[in-house]
C-alpha positions in Angstrom: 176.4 -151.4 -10.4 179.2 -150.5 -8.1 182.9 -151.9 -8.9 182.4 -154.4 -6.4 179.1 -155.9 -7.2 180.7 -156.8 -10.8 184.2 -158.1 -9.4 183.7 -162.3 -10.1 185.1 -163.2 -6.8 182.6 -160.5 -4.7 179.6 -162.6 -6.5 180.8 -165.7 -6.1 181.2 -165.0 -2.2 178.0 -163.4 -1.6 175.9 -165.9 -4.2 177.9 -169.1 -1.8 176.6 -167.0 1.3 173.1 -167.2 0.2 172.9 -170.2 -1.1 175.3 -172.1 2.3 172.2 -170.3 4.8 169.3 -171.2 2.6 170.7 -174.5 2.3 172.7 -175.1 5.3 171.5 -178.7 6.6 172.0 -179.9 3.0 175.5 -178.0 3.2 176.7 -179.6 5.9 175.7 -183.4 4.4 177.6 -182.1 1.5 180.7 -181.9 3.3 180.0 -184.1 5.9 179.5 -187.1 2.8 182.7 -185.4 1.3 185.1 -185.6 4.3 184.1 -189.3 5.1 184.5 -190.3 1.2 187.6 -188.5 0.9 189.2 -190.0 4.0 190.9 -192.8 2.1 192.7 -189.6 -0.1 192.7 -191.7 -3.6 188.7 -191.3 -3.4 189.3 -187.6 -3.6 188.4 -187.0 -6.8 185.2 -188.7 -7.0 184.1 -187.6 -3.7 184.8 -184.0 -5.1 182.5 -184.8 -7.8 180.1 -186.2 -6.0 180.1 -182.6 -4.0 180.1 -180.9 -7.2 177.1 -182.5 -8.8 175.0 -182.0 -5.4 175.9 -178.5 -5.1 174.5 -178.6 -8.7 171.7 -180.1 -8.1 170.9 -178.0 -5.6 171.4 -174.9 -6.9 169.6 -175.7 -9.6 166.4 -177.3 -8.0 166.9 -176.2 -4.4 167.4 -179.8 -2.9 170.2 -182.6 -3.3 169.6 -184.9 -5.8 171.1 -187.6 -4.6 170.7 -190.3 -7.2 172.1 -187.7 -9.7 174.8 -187.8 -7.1 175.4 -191.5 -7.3 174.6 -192.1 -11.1 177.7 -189.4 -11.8 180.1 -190.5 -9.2 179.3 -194.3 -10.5 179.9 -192.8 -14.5 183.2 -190.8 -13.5 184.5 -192.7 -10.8 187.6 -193.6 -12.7 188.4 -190.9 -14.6 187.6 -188.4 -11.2 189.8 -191.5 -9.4 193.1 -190.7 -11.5 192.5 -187.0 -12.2 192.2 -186.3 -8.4 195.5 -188.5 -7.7 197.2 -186.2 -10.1 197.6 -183.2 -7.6 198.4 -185.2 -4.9 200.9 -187.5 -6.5 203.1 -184.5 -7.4 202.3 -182.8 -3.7 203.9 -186.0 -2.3 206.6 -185.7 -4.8 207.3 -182.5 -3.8 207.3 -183.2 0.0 209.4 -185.9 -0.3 212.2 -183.8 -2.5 211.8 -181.2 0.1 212.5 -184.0 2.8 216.1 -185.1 0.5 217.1 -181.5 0.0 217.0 -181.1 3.9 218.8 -183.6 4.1 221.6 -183.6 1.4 221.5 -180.1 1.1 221.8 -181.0 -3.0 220.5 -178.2 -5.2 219.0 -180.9 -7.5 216.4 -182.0 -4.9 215.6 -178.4 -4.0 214.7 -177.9 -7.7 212.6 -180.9 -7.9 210.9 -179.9 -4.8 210.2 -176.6 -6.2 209.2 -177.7 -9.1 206.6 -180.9 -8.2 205.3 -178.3 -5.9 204.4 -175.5 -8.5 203.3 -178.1 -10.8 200.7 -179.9 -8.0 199.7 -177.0 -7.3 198.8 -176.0 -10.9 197.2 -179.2 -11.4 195.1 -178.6 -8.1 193.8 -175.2 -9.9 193.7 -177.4 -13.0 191.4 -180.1 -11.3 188.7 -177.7 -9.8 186.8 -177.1 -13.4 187.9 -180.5 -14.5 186.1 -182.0 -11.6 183.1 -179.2 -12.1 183.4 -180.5 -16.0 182.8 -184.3 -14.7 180.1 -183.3 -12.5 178.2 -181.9 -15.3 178.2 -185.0 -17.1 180.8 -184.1 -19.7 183.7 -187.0 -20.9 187.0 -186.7 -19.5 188.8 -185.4 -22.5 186.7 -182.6 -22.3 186.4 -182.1 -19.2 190.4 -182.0 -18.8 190.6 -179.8 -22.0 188.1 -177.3 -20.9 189.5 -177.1 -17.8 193.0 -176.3 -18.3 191.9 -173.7 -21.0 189.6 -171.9 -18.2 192.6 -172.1 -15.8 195.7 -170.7 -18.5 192.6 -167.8 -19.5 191.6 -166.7 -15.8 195.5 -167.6 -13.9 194.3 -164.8 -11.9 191.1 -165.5 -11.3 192.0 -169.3 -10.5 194.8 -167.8 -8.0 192.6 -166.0 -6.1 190.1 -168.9 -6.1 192.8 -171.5 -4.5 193.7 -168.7 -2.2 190.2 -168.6 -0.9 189.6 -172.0 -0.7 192.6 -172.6 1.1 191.8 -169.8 3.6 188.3 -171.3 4.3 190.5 -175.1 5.1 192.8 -173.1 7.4 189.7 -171.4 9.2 187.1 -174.4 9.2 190.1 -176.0 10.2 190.7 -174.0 13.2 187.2 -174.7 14.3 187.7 -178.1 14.5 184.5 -180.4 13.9 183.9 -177.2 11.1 186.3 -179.1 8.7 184.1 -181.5 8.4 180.7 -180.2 8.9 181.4 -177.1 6.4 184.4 -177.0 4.5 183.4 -179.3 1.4 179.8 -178.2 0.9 180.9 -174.2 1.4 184.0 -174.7 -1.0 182.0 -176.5 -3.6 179.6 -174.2 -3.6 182.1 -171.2 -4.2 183.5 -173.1 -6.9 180.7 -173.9 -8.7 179.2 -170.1 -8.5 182.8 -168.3 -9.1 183.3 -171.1 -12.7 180.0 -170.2 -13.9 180.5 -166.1 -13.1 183.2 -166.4 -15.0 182.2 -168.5 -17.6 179.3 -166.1 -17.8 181.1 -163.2 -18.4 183.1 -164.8 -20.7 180.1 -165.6 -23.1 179.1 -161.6 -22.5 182.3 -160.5 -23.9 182.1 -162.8 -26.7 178.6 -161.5 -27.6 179.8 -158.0 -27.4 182.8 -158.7 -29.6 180.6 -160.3 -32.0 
């Protein structure tokens, strides 16, 4: 295998390629059910679930299950509710000390601004296997525990994957009604395949060191 064909993010790309074509009309009711759930912003993290556990479902049996999708938003809706406001909170935060530090010119507020908007952005990379942990059913503690330990082990890896995802918003975004009829579905799905590629190797490198 070429260097390439065993970097994570490679995969993950090519495996969310294969899996957006052969699956495209369900991709785009992914993101389609996404964008209209999310719309109010506080629902954020349970329609981000909701996305998860389709693109679960169908990568897993090749077709939305849909009252999977409904049984696991319904179970998680209020833990996904506050965990999704988490990153959004401290974005706001940030914006608004941004907005005082413009204004004042008061080296306090530019900290703070600085400093919401590292952590909300942390706690965005943070929420991505969190959410991915509620989608597969686990409880909240976990979920939040196993995610941050996946983020502080791959910093990297989670980098690159919030750079991605936030180039595929800016160029969906560009193409207008593609925001909506893409952007969800496509980004779960790289989520979902680039946490498990990972994951996977991790439990390679275990076995080897074992």
């Amino acid at each position: 295998m070429t260097g390439a064909e065993l970097d994570p993010m490679y995969a993950s790309l090519r495996r969310t390629t294969r899996l957006t074509w052969e699956n495209l009309p369900a991709v785009v009711a992914i993101s389609v059910g996404w964008f209209l759930a999310a719309l109010p912003v506080v629902t954020i993290g349970p329609a981000t679930v909701g996305a998860y556990r389709a693109v679960l479902s169908l990568r897993e049996n090749g077709r939305v299950d849909r009252p999977a999708v409904l049984a696991t938003v319904r179970g998680q809706f209020v833990h996904a509710t506050l965990l999704g406001l988490v990153p959004v909170v401290l974005v706001a935060l940030a914006a608004n000390y941004a907005l005082a530090y413009l204004a004042s010119g008061t080296v306090a507020t530019g900290l703070l601004a600085l400093g919401c908007g590292y952590a909300g952005l942390y706690a965005w990379l943070v929420s991505i296997p969190t959410l991915l942990g509620l989608a597969e059913g686990k409880s909240a503690l976990a979920a939040v525990r196993e995610g941050y330990l996946w983020t502080a082990r791959h910093a990297v890896g989670a980098a690159a994957l919030g750079t991605v995802t936030v180039a595929l918003f800016a160029f969906t975004s560009v193409l207008m009604v593609a925001v909506a009829l893409l952007f969800a579905g496509v980004a779960g799905a790289l989520h979902v395949e680039f946490v498990a590629t990972v994951s996977g190797t991790d439990s390679l490198e275990g076995g080897v060191r074992q």
